[in-house]
gemmi code that builds the backbone of each chain (N, CA, C; Angstrom):
import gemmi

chains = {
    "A": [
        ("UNK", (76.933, 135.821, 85.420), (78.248, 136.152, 84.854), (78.682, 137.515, 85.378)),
        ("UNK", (79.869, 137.310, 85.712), (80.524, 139.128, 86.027), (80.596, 140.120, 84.859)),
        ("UNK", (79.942, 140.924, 85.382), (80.084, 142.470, 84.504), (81.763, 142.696, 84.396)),
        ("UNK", (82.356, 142.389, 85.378), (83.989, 143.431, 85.526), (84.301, 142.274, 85.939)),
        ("UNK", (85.654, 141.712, 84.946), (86.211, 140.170, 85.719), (88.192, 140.856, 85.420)),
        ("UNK", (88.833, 140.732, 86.590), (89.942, 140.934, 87.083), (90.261, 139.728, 87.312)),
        ("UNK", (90.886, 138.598, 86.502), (91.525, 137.262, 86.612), (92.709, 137.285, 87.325)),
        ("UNK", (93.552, 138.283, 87.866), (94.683, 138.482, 88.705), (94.370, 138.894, 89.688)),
        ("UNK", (94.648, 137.944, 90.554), (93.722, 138.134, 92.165), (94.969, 138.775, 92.805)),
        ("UNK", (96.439, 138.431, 92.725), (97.538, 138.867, 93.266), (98.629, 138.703, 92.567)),
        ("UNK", (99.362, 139.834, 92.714), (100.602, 140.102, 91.888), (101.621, 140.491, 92.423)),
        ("UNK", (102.564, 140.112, 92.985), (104.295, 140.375, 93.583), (104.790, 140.772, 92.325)),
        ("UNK", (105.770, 142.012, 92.688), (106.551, 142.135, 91.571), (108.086, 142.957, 92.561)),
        ("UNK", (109.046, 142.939, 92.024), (110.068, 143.572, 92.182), (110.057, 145.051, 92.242)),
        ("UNK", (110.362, 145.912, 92.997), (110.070, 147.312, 92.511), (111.302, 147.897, 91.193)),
        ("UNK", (110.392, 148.310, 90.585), (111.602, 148.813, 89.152), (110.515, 148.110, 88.261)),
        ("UNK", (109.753, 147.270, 88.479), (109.440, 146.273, 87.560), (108.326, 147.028, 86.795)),
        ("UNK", (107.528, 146.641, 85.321), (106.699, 147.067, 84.883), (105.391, 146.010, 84.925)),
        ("UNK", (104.560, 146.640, 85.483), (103.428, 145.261, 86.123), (101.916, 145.693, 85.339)),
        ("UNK", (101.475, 145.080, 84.754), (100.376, 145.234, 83.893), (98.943, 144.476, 84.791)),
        ("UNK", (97.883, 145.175, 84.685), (96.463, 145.020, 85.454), (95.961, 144.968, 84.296)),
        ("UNK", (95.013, 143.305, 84.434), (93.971, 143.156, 83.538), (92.757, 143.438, 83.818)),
        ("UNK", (91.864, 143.660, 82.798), (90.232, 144.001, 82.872), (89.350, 143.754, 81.531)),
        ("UNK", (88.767, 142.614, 82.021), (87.689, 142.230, 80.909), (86.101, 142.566, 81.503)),
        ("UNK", (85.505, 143.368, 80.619), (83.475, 143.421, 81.504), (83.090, 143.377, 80.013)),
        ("UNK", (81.816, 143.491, 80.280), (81.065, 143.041, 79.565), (79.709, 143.508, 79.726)),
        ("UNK", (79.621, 143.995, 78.659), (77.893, 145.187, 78.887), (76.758, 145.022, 77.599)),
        ("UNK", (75.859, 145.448, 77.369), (75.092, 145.609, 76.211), (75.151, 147.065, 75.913)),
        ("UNK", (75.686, 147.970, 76.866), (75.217, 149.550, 76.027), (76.463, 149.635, 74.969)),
        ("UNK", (76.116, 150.832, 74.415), (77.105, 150.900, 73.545), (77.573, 152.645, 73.947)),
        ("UNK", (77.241, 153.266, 74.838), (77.613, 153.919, 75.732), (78.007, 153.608, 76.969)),
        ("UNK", (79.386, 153.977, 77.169), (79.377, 153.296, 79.093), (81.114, 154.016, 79.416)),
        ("UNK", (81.564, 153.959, 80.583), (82.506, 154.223, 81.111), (83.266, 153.305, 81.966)),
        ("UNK", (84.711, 153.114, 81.742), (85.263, 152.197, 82.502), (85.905, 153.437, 83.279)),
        ("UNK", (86.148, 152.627, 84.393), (87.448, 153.086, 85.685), (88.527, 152.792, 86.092)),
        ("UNK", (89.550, 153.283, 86.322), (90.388, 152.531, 87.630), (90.594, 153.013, 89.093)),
        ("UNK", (90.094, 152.401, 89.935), (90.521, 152.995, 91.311), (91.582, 152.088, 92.045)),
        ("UNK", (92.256, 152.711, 92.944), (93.266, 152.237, 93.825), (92.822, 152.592, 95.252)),
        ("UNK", (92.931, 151.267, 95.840), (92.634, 151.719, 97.269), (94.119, 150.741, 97.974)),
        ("UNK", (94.674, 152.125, 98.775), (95.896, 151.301, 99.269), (95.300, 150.771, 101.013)),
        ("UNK", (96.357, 150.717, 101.519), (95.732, 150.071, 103.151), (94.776, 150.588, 103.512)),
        ("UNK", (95.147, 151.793, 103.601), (94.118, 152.895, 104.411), (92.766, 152.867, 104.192)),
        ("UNK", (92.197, 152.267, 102.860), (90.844, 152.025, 102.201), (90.251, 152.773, 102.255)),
        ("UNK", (90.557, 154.060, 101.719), (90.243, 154.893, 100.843), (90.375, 154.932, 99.618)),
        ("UNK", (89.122, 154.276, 97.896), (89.570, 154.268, 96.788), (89.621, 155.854, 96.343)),
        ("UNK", (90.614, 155.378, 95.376), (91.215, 156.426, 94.721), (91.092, 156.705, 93.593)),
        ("UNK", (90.084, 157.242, 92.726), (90.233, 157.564, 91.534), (91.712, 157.326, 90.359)),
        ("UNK", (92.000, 156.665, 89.689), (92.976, 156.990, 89.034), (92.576, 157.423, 87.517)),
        ("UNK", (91.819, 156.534, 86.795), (91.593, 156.930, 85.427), (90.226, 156.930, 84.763)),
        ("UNK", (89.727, 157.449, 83.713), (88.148, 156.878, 83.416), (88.491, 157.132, 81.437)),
        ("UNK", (87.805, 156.133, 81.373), (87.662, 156.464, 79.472), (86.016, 155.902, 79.307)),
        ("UNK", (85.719, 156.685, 78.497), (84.518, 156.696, 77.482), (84.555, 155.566, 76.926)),
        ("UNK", (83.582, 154.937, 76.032), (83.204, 153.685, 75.120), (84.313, 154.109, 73.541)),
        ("UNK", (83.771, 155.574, 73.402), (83.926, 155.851, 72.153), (85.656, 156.667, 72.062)),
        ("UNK", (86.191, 156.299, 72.950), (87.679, 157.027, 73.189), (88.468, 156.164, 73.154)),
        ("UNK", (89.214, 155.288, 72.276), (90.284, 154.037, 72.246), (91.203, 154.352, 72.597)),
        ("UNK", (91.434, 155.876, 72.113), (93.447, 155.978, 72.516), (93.700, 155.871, 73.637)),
        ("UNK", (95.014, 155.341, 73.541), (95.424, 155.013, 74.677), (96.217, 155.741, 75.233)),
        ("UNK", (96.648, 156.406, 76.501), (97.035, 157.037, 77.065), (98.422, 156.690, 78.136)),
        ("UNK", (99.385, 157.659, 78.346), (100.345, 157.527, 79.040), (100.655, 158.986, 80.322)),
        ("UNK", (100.295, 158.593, 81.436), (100.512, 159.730, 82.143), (101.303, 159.236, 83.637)),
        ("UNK", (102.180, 160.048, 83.228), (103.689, 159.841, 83.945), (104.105, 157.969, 83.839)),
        ("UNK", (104.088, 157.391, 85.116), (104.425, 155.965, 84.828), (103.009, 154.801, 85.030)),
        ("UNK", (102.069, 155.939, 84.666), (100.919, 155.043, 84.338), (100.345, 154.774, 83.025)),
        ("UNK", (99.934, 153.864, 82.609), (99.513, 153.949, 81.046), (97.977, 153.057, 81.407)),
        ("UNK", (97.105, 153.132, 80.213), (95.822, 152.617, 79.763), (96.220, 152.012, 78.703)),
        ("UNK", (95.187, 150.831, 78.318), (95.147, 150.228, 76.903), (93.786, 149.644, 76.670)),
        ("UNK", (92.730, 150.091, 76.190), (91.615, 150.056, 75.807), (91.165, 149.659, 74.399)),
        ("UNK", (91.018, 148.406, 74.551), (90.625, 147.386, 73.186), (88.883, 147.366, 72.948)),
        ("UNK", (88.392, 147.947, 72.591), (86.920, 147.408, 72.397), (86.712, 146.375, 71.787)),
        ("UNK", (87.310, 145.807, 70.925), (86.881, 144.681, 70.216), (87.261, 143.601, 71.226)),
        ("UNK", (88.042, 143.411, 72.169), (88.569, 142.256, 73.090), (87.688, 142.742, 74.187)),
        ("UNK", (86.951, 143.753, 74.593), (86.570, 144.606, 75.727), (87.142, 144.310, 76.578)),
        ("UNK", (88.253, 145.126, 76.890), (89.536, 144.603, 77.596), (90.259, 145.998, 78.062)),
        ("UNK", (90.260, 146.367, 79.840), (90.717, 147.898, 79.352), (91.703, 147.615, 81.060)),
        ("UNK", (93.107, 147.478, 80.295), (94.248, 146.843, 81.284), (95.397, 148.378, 81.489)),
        ("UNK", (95.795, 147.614, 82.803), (96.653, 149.350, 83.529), (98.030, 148.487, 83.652)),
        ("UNK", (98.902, 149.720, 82.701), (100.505, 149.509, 83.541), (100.576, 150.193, 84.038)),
        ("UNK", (101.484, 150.164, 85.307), (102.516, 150.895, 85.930), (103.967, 150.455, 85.719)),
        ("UNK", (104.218, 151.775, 85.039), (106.003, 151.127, 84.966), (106.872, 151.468, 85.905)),
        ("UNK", (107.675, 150.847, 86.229), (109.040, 151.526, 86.991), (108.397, 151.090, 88.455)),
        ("UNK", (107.616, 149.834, 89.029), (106.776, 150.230, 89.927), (107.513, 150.386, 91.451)),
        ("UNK", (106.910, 151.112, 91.938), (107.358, 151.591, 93.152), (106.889, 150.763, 94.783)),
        ("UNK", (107.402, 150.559, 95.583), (106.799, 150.290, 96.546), (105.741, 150.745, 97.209)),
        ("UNK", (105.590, 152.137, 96.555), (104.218, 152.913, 97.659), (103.379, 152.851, 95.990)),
        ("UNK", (103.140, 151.925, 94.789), (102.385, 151.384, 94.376), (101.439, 149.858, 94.940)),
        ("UNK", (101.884, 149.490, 96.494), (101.296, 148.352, 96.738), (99.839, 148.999, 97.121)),
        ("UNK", (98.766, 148.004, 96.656), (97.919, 148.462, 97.073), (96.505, 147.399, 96.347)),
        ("UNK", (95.268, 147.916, 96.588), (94.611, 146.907, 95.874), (93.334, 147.339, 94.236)),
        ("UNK", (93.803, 147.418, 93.269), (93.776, 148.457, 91.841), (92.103, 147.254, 91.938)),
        ("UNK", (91.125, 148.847, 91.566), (89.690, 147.988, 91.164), (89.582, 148.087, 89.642)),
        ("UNK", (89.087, 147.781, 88.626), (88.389, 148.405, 87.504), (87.166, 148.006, 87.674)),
        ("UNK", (86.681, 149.291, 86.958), (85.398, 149.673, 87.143), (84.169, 150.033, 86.130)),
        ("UNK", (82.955, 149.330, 85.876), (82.061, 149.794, 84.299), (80.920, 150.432, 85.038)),
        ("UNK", (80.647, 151.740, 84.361), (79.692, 152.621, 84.535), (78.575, 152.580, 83.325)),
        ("UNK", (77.568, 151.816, 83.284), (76.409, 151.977, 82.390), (74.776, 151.924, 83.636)),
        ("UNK", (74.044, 152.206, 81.976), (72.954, 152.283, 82.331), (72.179, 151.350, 82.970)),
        ("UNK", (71.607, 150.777, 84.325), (70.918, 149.959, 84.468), (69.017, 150.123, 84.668)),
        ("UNK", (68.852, 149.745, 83.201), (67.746, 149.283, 82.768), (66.901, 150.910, 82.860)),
        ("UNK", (66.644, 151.618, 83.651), (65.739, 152.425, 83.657), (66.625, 154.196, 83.843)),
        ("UNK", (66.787, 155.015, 84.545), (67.062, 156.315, 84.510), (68.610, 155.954, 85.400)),
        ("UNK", (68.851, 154.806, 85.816), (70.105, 155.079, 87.000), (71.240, 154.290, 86.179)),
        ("UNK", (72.182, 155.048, 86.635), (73.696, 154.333, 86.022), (74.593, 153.755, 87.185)),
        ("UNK", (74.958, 152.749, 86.989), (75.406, 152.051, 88.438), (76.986, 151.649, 87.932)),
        ("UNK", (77.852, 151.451, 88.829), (79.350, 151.559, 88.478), (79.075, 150.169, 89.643)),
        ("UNK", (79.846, 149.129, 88.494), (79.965, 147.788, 88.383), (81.404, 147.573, 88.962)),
        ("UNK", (81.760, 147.028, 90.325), (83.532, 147.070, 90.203), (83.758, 145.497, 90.041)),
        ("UNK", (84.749, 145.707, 89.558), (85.308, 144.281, 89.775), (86.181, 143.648, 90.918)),
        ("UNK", (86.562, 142.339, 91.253), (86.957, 141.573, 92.581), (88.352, 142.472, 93.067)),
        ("UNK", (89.020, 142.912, 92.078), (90.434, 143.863, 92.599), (91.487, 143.355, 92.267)),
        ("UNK", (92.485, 143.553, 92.212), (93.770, 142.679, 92.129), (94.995, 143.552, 93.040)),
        ("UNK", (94.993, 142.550, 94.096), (96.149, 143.121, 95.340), (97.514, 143.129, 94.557)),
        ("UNK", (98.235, 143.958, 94.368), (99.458, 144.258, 93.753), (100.472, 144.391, 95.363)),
        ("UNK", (101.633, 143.951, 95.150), (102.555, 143.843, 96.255), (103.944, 144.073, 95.885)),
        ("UNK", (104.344, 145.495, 95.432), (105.586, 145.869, 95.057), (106.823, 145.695, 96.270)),
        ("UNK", (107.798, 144.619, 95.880), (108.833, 144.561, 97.376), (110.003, 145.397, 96.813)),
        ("UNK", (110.557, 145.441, 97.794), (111.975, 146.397, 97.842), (112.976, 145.650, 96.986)),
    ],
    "B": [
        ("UNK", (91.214, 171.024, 99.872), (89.370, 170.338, 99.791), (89.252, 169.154, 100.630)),
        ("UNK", (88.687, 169.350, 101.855), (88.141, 168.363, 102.498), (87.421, 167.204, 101.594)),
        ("UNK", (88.131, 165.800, 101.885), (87.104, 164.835, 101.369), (86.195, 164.217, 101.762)),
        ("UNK", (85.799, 162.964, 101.626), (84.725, 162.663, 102.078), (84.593, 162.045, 103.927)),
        ("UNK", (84.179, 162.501, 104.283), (84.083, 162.190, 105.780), (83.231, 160.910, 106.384)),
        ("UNK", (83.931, 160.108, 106.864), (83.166, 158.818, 107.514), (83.146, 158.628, 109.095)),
        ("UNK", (82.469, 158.350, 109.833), (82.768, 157.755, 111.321), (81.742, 156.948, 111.513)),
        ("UNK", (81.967, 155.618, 112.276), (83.125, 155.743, 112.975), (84.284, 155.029, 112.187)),
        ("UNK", (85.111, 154.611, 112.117), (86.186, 154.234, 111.056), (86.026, 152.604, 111.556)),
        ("UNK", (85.867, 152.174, 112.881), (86.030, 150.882, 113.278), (84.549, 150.657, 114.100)),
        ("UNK", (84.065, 149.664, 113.995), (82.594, 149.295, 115.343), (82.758, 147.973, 115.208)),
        ("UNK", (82.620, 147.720, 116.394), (82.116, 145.602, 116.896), (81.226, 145.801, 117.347)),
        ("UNK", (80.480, 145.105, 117.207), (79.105, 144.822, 117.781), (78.645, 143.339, 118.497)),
        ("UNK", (77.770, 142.978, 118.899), (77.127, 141.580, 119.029), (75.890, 141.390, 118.088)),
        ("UNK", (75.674, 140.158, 117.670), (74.165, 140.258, 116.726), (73.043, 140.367, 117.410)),
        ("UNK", (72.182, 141.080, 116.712), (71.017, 141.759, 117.420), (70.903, 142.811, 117.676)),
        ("UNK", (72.113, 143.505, 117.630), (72.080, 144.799, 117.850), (72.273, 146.343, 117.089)),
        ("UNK", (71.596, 147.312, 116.811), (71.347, 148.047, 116.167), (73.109, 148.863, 116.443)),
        ("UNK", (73.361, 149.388, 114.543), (74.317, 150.119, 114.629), (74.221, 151.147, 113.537)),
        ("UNK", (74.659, 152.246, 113.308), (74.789, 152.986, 112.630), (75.811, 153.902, 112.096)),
        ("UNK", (76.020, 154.343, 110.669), (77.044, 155.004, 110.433), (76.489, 156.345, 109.285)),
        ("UNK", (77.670, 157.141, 109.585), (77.978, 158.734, 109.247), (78.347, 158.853, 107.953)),
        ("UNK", (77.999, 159.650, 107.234), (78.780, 160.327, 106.177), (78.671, 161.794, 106.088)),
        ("UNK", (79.508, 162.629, 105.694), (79.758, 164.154, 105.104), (80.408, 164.081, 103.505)),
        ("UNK", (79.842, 164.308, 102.725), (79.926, 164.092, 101.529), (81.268, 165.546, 101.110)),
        ("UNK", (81.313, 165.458, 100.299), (82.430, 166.858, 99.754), (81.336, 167.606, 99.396)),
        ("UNK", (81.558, 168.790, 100.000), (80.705, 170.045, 99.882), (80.816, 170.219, 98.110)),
        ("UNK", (79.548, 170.440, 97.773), (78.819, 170.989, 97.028), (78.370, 169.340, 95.780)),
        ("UNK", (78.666, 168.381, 96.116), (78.241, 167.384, 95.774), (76.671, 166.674, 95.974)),
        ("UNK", (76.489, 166.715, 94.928), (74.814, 166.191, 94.983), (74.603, 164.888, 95.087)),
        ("UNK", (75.215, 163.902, 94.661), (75.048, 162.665, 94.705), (76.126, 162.200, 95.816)),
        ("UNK", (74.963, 160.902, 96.577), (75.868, 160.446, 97.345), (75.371, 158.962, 97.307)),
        ("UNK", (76.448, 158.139, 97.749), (76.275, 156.674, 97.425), (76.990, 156.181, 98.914)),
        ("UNK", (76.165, 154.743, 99.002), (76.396, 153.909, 100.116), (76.959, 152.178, 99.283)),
        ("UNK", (78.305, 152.026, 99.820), (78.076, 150.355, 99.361), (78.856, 149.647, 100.301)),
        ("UNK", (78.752, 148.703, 100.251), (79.215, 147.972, 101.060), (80.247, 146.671, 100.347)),
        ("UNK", (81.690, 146.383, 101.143), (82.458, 145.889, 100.584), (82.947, 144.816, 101.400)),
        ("UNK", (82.872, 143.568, 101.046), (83.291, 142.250, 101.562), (84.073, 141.754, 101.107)),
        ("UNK", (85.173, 141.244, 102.421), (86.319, 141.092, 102.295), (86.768, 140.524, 100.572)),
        ("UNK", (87.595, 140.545, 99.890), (88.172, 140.324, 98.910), (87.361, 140.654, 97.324)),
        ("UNK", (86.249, 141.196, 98.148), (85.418, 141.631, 96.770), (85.631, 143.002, 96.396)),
        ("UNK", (84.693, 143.230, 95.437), (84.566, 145.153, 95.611), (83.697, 145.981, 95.827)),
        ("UNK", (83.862, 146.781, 95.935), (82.554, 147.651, 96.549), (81.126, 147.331, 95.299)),
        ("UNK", (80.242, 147.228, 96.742), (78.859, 146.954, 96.118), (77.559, 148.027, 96.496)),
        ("UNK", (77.052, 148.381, 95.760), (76.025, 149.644, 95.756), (75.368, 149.202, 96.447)),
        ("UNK", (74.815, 150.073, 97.380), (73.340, 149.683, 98.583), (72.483, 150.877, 97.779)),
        ("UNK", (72.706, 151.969, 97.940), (72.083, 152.998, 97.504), (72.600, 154.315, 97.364)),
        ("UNK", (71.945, 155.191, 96.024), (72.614, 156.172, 96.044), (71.449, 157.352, 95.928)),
        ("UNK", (71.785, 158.645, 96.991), (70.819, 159.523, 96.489), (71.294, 160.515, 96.034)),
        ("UNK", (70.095, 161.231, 95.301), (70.138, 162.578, 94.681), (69.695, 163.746, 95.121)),
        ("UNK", (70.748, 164.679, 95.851), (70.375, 165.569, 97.111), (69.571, 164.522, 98.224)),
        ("UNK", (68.036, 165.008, 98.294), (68.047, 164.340, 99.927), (66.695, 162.978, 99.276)),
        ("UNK", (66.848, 162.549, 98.011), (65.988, 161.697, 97.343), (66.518, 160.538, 97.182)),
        ("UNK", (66.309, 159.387, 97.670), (66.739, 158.302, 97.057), (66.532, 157.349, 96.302)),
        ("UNK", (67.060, 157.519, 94.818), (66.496, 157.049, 93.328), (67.085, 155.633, 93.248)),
        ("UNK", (67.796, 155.127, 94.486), (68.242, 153.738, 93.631), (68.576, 153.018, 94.594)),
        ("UNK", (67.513, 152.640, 95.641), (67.883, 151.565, 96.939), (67.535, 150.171, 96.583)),
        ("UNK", (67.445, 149.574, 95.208), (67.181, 148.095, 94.538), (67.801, 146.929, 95.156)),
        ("UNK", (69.494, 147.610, 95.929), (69.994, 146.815, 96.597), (70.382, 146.790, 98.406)),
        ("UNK", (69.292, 147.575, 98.660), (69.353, 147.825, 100.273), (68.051, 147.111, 100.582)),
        ("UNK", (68.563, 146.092, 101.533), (68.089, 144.963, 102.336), (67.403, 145.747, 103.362)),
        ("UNK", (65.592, 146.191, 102.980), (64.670, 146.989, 103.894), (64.364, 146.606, 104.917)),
        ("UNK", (64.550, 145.051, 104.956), (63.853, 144.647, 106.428), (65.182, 144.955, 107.519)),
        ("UNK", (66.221, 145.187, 107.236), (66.749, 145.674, 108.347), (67.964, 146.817, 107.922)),
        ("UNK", (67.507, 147.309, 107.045), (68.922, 148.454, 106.263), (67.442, 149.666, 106.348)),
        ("UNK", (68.200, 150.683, 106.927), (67.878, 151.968, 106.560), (68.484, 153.347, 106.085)),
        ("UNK", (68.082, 154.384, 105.487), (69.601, 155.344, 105.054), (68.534, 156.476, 105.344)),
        ("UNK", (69.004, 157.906, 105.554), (68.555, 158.942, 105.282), (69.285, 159.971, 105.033)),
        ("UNK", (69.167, 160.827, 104.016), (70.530, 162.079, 103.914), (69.244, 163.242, 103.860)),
        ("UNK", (69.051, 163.873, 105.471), (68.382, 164.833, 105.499), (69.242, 166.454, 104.767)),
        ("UNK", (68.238, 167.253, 104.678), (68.859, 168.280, 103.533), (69.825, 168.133, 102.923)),
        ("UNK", (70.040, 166.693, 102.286), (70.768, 166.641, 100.922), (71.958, 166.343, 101.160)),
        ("UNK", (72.684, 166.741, 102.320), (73.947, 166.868, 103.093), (74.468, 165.099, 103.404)),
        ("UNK", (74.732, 165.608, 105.046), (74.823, 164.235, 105.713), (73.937, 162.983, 105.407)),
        ("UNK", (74.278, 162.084, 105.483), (73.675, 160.710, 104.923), (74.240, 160.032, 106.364)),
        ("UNK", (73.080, 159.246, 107.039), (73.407, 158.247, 107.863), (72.698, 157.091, 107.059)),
        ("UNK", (73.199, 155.649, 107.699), (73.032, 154.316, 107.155), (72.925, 153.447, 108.577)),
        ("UNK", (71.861, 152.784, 108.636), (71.309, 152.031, 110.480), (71.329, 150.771, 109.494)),
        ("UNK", (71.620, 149.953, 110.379), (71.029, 148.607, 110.514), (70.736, 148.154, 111.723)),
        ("UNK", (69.289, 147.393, 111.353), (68.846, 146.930, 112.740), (67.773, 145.784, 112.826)),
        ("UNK", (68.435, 144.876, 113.067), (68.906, 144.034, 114.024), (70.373, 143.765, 113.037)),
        ("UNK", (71.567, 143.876, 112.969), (72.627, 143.463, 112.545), (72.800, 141.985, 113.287)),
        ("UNK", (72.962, 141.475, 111.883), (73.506, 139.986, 111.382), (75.167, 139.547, 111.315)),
        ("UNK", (75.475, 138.387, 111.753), (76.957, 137.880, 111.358), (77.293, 138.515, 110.212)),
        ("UNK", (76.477, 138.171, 108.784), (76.666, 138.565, 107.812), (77.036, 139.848, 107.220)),
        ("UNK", (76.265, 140.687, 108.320), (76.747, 142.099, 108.087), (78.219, 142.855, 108.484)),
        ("UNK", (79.208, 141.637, 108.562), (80.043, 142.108, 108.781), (81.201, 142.781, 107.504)),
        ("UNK", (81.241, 143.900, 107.189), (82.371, 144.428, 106.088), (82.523, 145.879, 106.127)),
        ("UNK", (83.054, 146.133, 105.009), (83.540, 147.798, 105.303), (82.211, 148.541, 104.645)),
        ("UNK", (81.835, 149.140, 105.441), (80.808, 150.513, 104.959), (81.423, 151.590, 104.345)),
        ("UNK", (80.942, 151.763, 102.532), (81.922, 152.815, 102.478), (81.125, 153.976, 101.591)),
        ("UNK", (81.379, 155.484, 102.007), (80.483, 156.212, 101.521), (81.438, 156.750, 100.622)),
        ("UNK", (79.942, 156.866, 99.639), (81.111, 157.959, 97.944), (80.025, 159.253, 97.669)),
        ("UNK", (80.790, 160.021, 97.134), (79.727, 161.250, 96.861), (80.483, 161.671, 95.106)),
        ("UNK", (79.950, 162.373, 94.330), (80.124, 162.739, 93.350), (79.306, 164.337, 93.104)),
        ("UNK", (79.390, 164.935, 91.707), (78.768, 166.428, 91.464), (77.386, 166.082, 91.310)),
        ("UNK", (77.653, 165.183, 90.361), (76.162, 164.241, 89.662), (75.557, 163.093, 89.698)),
        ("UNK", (75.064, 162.954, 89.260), (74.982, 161.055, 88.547), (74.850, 160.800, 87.128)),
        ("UNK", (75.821, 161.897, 86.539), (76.322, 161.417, 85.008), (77.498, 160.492, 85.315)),
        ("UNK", (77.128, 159.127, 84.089), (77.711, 158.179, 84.509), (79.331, 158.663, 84.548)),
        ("UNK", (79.898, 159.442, 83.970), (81.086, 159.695, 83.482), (81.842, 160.439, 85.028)),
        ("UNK", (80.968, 160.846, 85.857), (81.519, 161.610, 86.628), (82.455, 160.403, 87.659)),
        ("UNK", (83.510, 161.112, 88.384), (84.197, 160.206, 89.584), (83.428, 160.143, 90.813)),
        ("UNK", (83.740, 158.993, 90.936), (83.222, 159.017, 92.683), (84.539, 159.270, 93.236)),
        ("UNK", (83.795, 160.013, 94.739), (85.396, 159.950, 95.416), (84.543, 159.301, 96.478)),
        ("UNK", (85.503, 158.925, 97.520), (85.238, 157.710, 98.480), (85.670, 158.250, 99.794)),
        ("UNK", (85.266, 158.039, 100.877), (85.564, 158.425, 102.149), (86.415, 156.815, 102.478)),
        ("UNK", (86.947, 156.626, 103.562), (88.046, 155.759, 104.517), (87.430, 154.573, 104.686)),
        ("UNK", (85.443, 154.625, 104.668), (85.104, 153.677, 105.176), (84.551, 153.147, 106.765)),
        ("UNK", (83.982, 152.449, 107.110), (83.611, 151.921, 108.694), (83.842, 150.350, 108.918)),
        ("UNK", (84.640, 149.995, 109.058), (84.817, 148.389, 109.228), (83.754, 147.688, 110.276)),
        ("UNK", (82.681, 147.099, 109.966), (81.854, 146.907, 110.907), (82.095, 145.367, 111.387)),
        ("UNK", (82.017, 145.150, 112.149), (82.590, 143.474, 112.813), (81.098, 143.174, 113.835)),
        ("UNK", (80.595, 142.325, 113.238), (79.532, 141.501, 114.075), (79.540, 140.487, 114.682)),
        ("UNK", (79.984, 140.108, 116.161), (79.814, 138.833, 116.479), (78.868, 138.030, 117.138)),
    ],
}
model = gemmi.Model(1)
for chain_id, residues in chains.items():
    chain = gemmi.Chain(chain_id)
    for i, (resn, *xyz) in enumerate(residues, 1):
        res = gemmi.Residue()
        res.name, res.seqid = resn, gemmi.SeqId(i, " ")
        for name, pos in zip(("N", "CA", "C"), xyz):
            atom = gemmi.Atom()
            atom.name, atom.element = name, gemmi.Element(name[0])
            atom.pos, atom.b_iso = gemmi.Position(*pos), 0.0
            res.add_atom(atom)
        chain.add_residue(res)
    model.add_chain(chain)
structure = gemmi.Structure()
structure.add_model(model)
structure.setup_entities()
């Protein structure tokens, strides 16, 4: 079973549009860290966001937002207003413990986003 | 701040034949990580070390994957005899630590093509 499952393999949207990224994983710690990275053409990922297990609120920074459900373990990205130089391919990402002293960051398959003019 | 440094950015090869790739991590970063990413998937951990130690190669394929990051620094990654299979993007990440919480940042990558 996937640790990090991204069910939106590809997404066209209009630019202006508000386009929401899903993320369901699935862990046993009850400590752990999710991610989001963006890697546009160039494939270089990009850091965009990280939350804690124990941090629900949800956050809004500039036309990006988080929404972090623990009970659904479900931790999904808007971008509003989206832009064309938002095309690109968005990972999420779970950071826990595996089994002994190392913590390994789990990504999930990606979801290619394709903002047109 | 210089980021993370990769070369070569592109290599073809034929199978059978030994290839290797570069990293320069962001200065003053202790942890550095190797994974490898196939087409439509996401990046997958080969190994990551701590300064010039490597605590977590569980998923680097020994009979023909090798890594070394002499004084802690540069990290190279060989394979040898390279396989069809080994064809995808090589991509190096470095971080401060290996607290899980910390970011990786990611270098450009090496697109390796085996035929």
């Amino acid at each position: 079973a996937q640790k990090v499952t991204q069910a939106q393999t590809e997404i066209s949207v209009v630019e202006k549009e508000d386009v929401t990224l899903d993320c369901v994983y699935e862990t046993r710690d009850t400590t752990y860290y999710l991610f989001w990275y963006k890697q546009p053409p160039s494939g270089e990922l990009v850091f965009l966001i990280r939350r804690n297990s124990f941090d629900e609120q949800n956050e809004i920074s500039g036309r990006y937002s988080w929404n972090f459900q623990k009970s659904t373990s479900s931790f999904n990205f808007t971008i509003t207003a989206s832009q064309v130089v938002d095309s690109a391919v968005y990972f999420c990402a779970l950071s826990e413990q595996d089994g002994g002293s190392n913590y390994k960051l789990t990504f999930g398959k990606g979801t290619l986003l394709t903002v047109n003019p | 701040e210089a980021g993370v440094v990769q070369s070569p950015r592109y290599k073809i090869i034929e199978k059978k034949q030994p290839v290797a790739f570069w990293c320069n991590p962001i200065s003053g970063h202790n942890t550095l990580y190797w994974y490898r990413q196939n087409l439509g998937q996401g990046p997958e951990l080969l190994i990551r070390y701590e300064n010039e130690e490597a605590v977590d190669d569980s998923q680097l394929p020994k009979d023909r994957f090798s890594a070394e990051r002499l004084k802690g620094v540069d990290s190279t990654l060989k394979i040898q005899p390279a396989e069809l299979g080994d064809s995808a993007v090589y991509l190096c990440a470095s971080s401060l630590d290996a607290s899980r919480h910390n970011e990786q940042f990611f270098g450009p990558g090496t697109r390796l093509t085996v035929l």
